[in-house]
C-alpha positions as CSV (number, residue, x, y, z in Angstrom):
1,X,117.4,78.9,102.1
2,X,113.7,80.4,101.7
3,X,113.2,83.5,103.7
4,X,110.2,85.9,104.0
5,X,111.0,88.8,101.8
6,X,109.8,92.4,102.4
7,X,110.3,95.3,99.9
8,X,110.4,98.8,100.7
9,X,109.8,101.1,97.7
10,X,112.5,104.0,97.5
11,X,112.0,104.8,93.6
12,X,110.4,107.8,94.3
13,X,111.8,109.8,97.2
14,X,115.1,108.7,94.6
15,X,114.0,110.4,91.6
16,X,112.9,113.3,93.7
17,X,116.3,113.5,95.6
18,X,119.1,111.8,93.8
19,X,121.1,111.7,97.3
20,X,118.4,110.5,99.4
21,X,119.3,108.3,102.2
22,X,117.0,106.1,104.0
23,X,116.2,107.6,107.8
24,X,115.8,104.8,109.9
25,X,112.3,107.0,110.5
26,X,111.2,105.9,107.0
27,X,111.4,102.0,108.2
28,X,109.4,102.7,111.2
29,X,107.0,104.3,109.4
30,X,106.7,101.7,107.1
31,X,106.4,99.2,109.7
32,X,103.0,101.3,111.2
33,X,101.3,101.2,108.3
34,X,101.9,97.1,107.8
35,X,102.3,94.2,110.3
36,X,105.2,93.7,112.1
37,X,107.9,92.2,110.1
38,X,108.5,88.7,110.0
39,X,111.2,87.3,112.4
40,X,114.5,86.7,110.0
41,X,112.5,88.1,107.1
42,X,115.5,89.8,104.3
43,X,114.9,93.2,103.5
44,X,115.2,94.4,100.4
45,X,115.0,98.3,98.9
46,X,113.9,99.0,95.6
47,X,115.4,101.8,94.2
48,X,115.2,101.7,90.4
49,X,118.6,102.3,90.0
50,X,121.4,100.7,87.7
């Protein structure tokens, strides 16, 4: 299965605030500043964590 893949960068609102947890505000924002998301596109969230 090949999908379209969009990333959204967390790393650093995460080293800022160790219990950050993404407002669904933060994806809509996200989505202003770039084209609408792909239709059945996987989402991924990098967060630099281990």
């Amino acid at each position: 299965m090949v999908l379209p893949l969009v990333v959204i960068d967390l790393h650093a609102k995460l080293a800022k605030y160790a219990d950050y947890v993404q407002p669904l505000d933060d994806m809509r924002d996200w989505g202003q500043c770039r084209d609408r998301l792909p239709i059945g596109a996987f989402m991924s969230m990098r967060t630099e964590l281990s």
